[in-house]
C-alpha atoms as a printed R data frame, in Angstrom:
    type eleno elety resid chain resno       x       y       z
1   ATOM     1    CA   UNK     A     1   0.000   0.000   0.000
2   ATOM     2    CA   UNK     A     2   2.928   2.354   0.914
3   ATOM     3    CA   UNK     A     3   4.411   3.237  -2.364
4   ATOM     4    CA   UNK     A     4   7.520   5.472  -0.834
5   ATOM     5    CA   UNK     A     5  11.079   4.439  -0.652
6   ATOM     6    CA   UNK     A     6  11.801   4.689   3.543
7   ATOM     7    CA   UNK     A     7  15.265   3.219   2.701
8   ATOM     8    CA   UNK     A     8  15.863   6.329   0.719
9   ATOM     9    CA   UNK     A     9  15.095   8.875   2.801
10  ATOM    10    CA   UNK     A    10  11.208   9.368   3.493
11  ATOM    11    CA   UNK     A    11  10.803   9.561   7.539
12  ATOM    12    CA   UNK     A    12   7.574   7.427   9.469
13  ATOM    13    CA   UNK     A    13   7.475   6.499  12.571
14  ATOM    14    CA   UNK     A    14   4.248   4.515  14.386
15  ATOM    15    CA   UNK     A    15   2.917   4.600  17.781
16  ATOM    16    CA   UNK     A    16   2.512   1.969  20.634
17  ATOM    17    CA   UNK     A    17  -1.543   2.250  19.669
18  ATOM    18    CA   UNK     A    18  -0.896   1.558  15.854
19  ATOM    19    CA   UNK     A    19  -1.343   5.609  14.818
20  ATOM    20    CA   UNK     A    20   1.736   5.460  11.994
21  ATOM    21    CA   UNK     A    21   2.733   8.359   9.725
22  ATOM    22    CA   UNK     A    22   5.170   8.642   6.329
23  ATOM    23    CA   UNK     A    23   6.345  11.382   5.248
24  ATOM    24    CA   UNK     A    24   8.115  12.627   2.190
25  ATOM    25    CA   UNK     A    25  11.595  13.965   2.499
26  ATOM    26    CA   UNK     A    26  10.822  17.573   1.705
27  ATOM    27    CA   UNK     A    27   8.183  17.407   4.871
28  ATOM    28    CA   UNK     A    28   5.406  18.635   2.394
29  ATOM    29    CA   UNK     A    29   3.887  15.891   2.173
30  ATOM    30    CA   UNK     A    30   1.953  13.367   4.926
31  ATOM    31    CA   UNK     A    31   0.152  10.058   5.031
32  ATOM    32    CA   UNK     A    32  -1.169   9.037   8.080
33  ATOM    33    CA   UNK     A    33  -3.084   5.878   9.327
34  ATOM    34    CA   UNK     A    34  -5.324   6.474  12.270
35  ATOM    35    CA   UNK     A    35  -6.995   3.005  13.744
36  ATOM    36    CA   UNK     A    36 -10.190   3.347  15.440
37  ATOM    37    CA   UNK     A    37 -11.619  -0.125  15.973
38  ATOM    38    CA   UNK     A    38 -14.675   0.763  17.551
39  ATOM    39    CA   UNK     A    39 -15.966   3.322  14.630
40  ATOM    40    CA   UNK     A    40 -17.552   2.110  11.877
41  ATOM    41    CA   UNK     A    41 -14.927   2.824   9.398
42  ATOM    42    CA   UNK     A    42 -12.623   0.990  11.464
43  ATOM    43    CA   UNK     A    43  -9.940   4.065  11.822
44  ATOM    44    CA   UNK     A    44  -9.271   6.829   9.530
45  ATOM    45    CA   UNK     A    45  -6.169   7.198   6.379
46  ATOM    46    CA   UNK     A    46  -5.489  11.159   5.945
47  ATOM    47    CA   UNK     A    47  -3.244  12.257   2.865
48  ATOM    48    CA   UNK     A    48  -1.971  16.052   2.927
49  ATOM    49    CA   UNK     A    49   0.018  17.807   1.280
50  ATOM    50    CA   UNK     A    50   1.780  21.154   2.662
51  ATOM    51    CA   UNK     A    51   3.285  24.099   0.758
52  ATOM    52    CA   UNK     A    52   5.636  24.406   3.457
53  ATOM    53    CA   UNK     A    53   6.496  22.073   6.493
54  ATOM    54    CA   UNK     A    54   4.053  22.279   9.340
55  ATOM    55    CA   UNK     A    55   1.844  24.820   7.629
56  ATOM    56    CA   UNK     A    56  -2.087  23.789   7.224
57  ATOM    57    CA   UNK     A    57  -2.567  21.645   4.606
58  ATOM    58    CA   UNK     A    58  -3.437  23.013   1.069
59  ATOM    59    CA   UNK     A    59  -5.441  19.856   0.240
60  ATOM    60    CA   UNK     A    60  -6.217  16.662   1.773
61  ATOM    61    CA   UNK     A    61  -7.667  13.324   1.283
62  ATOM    62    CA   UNK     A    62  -9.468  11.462   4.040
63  ATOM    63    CA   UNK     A    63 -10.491   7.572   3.636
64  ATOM    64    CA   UNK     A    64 -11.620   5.058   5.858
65  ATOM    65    CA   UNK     A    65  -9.789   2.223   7.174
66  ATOM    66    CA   UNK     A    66 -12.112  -0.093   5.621
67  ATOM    67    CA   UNK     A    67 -11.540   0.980   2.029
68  ATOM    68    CA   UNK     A    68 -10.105  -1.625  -0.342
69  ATOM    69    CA   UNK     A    69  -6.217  -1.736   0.000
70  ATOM    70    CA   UNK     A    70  -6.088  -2.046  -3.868
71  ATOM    71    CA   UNK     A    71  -7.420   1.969  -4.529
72  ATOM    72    CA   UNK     A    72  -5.098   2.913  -1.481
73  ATOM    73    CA   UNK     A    73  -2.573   1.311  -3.025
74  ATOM    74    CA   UNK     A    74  -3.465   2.773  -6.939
75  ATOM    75    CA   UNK     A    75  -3.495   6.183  -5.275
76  ATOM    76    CA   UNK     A    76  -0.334   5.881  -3.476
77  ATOM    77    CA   UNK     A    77   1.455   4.891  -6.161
78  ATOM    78    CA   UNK     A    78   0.349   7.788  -8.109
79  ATOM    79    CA   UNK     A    79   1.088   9.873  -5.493
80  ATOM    80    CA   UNK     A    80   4.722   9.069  -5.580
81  ATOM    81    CA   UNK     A    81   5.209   9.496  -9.285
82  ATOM    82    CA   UNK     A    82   3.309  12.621  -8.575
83  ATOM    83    CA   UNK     A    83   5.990  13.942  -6.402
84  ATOM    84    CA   UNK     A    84   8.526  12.944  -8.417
85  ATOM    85    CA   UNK     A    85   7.497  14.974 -10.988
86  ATOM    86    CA   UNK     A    86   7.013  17.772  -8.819
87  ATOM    87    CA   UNK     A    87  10.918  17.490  -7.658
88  ATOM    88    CA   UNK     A    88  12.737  17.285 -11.334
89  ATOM    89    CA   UNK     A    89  10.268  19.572 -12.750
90  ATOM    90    CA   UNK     A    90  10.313  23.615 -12.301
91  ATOM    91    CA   UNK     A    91   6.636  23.044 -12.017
92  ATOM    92    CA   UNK     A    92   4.906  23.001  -8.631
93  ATOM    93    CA   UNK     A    93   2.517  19.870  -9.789
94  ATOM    94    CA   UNK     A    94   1.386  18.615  -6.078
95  ATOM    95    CA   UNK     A    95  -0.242  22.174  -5.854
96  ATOM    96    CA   UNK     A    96  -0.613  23.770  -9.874
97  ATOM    97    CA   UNK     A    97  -2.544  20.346 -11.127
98  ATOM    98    CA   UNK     A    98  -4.346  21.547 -14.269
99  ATOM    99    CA   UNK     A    99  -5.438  18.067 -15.312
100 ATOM   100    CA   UNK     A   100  -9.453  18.388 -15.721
101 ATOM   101    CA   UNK     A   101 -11.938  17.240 -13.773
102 ATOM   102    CA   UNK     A   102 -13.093  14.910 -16.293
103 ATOM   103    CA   UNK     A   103 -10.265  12.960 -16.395
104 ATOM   104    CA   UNK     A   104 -11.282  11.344 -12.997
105 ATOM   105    CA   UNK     A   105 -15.196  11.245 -13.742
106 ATOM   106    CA   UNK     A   106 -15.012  10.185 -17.772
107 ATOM   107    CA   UNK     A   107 -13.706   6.376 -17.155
108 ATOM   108    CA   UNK     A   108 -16.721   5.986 -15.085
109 ATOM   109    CA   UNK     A   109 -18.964   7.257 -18.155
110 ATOM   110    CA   UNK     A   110 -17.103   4.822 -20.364
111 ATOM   111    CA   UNK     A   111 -17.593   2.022 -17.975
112 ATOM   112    CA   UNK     A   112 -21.747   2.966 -18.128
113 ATOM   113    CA   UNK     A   113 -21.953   4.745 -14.301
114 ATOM   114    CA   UNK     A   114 -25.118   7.039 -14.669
115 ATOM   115    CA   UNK     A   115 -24.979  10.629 -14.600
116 ATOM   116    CA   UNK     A   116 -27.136  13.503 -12.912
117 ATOM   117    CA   UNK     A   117 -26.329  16.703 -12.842
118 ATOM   118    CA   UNK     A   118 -27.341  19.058 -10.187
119 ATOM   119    CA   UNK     A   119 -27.741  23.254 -10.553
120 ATOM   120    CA   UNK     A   120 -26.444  23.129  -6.947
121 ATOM   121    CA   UNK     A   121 -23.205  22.610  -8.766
122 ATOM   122    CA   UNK     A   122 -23.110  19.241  -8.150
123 ATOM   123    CA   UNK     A   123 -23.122  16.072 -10.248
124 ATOM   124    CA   UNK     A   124 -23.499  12.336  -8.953
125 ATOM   125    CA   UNK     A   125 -22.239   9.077 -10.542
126 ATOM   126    CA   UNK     A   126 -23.666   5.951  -9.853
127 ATOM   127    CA   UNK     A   127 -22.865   2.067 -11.439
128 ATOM   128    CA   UNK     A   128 -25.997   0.449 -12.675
129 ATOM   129    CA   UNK     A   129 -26.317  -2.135  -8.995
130 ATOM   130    CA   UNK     A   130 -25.921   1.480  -7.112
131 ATOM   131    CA   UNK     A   131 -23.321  -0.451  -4.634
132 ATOM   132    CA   UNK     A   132 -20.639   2.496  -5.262
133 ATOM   133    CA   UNK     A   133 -20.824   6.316  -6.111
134 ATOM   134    CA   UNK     A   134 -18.851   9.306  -6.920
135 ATOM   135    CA   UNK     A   135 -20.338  12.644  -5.968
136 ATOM   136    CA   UNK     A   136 -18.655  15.705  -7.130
137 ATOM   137    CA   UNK     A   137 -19.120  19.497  -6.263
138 ATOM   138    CA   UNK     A   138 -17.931  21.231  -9.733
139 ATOM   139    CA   UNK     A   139 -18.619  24.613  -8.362
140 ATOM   140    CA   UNK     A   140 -16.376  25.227  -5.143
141 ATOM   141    CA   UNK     A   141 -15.609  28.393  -4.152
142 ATOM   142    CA   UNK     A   142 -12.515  27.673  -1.221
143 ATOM   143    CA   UNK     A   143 -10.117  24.893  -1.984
144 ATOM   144    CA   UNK     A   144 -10.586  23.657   1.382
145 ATOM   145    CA   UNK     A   145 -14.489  22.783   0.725
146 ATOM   146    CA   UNK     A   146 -14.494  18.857  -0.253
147 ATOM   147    CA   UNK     A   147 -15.167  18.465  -4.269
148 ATOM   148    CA   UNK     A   148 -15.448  14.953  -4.314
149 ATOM   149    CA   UNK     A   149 -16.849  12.434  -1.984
150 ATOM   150    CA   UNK     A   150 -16.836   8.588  -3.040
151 ATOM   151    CA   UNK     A   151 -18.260   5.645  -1.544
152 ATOM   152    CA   UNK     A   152 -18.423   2.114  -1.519
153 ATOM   153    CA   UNK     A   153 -22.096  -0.304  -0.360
154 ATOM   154    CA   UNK     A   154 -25.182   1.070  -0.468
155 ATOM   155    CA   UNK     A   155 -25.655   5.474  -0.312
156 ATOM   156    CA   UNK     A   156 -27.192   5.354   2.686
157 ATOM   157    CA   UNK     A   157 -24.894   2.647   4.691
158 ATOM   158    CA   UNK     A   158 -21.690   3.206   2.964
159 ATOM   159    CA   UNK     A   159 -19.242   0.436   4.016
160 ATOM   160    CA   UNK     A   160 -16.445   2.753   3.207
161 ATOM   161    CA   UNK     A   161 -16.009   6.391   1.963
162 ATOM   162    CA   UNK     A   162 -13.636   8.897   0.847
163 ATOM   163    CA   UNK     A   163 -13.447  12.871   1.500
164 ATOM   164    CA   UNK     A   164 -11.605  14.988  -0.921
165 ATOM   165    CA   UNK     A   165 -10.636  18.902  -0.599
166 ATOM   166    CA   UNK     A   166 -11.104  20.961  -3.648
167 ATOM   167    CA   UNK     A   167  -7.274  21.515  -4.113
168 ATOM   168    CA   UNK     A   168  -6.193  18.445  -4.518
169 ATOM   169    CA   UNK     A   169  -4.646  17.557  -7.487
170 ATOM   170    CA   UNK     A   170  -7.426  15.761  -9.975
171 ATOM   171    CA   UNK     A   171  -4.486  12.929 -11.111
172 ATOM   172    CA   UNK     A   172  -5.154  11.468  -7.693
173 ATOM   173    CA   UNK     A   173  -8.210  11.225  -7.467
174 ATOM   174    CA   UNK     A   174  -8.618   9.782 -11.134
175 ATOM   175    CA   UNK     A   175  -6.012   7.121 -10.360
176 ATOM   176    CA   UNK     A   176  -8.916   6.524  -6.984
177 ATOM   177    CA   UNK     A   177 -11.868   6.276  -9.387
178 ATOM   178    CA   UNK     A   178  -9.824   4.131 -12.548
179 ATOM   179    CA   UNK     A   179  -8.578   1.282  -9.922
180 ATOM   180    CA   UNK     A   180 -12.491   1.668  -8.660
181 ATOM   181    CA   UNK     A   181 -13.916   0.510 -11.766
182 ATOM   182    CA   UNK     A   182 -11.266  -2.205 -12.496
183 ATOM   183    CA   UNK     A   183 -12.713  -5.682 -13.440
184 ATOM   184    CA   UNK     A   184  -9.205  -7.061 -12.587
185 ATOM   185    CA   UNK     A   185  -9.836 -10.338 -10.009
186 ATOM   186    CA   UNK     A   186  -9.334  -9.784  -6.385
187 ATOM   187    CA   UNK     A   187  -8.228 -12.257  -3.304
188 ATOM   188    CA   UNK     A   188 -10.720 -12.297  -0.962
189 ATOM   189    CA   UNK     A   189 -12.154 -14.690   2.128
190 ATOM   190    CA   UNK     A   190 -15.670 -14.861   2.951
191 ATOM   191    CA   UNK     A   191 -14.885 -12.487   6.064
192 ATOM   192    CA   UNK     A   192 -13.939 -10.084   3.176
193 ATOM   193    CA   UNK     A   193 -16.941  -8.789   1.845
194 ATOM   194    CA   UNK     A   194 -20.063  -7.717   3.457
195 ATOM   195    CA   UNK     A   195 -23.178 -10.044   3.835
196 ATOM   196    CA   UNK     A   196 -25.189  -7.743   2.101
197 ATOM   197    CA   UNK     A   197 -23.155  -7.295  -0.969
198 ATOM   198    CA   UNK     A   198 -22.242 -11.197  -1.624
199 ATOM   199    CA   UNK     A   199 -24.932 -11.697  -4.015
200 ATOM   200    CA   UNK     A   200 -23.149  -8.957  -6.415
201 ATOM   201    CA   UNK     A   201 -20.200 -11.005  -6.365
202 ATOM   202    CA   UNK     A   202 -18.750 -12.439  -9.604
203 ATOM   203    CA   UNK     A   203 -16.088 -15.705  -9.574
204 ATOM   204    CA   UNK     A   204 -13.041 -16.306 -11.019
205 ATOM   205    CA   UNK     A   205 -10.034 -18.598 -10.605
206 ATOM   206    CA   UNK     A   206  -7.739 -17.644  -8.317
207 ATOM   207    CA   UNK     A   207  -3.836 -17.059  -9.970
208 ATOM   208    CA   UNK     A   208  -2.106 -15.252  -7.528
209 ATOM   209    CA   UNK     A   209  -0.972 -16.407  -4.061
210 ATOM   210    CA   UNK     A   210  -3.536 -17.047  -1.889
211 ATOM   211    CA   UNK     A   211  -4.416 -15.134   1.138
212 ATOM   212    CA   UNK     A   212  -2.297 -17.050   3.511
213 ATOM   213    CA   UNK     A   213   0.730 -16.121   1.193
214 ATOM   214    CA   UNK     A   214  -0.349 -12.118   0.586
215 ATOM   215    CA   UNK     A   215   1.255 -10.018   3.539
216 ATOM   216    CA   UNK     A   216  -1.243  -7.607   4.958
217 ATOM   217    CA   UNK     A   217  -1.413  -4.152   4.289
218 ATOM   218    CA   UNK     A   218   0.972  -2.729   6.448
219 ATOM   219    CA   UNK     A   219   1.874   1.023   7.986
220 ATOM   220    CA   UNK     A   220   5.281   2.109   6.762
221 ATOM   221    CA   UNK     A   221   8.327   0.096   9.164
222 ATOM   222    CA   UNK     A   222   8.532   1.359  12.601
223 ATOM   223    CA   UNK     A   223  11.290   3.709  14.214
224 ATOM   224    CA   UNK     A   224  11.102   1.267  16.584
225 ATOM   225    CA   UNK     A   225  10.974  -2.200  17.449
226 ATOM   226    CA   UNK     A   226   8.054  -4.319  16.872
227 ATOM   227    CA   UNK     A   227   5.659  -5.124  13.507
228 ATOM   228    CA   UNK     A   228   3.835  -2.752  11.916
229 ATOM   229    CA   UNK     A   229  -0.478  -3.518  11.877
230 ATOM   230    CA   UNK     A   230  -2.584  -1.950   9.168
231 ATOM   231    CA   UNK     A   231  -6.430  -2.289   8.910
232 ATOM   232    CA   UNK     A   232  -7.770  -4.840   8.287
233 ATOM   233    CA   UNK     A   233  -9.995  -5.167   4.858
């Protein structure tokens, strides 16, 4: 899930209580996992990024613990590459995106996701079994006001969502929505997937490793001594 090279440099460090934290060399940016194993979302992941160390954050991107590893991992990974642009480029891409909302909002279109449109300046896509849903506020007027809000179950009993600021840079958040819609197979035990949403399910021969063989999602290593525990799925 944690697409950052800590043997090159990126800081993290994790707390007694599982709390852990990466963050990139330059200090401007921050991933954080928060477990909270009595709330429904099971804990809380927070992305930020920061024009300058320790400021306020100029965007951020809240998920909960019980979103699929696989889109954490997607946007992660895009993250990186994101920052590596941002360093050997004279271009300040983490904060100066100009990538269109449609890019993030047009695979789902393609893929035959339903689409309302709002005056409110909002718009709403939805999959034809309604079990996911991308909601996006076109018209924001502070880049702290959350543009795009994404969820996985049913609408009114998510069983996980995501919060996104305004600011953030639309490459992200398309890189959340494409691994969203991907048909590729997953791993998963019965424990796995919600009672209510088995009946959706579609088989296919496993060709990976199986579950016992996968590691699980894991916080970045410790400054200390002792594993690492991520959420569970």
């Amino acid at each position: 899930m944690w697409s950052f090279p800590f043997s090159e440099g990126w800081p993290s460090a994790q707390t007694e209580e599982g709390t852990a934290a990466a963050f990139s060399p330059c200090l401007r940016l921050q991933t954080t996992y928060e477990p909270q194993p009595d709330n429904p979302g099971k804990g809380t992941w927070t992305i930020s990024a920061h024009r300058a160390p320790f400021s306020s954050p100029a965007w951020q991107m809240r998920f909960d613990a019980t979103t699929p590893v696989e889109l954490l991992q997607s946007l992660h990974t895009e993250l990186f590459d994101l920052y590596l642009e941002d360093r050997h480029s004279d271009r300040d891409w983490l904060f100066e995106d100009e990538t269109p909302a449609q890019e993030a909002y047009v695979p789902l279109l393609a893929r035959g996701w339903s689409h309302d449109v709002k005056t409110d300046g909002t718009q709403t896509f939805l999959p034809a079994d309604r079990l996911a849903g991308v909601h996006h506020r076109y018209a924001t007027t502070s880049p702290h006001e959350r543009a795009w809000w994404i969820w996985g179950g049913h609408h009114s009993e998510p069983h996980w969502q995501a919060r996104i600021t305004s600011g953030t840079p639309t490459a992200l958040v398309a890189a959340f929505t494409v691994s969203l819609i991907s048909t590729d197979p997953l791993i998963r035990i019965v424990n796995d997937v919600p009672l209510h949403t088995r009946r959706n399910l579609y088989l296919a021969t496993a060709t990976g490793k199986s579950p016992a063989d996968r590691p699980a999602a894991q916080p970045p290593p410790a400054a200390g001594p002792g594993p690492g525990t991520g959420p569970s799925r």
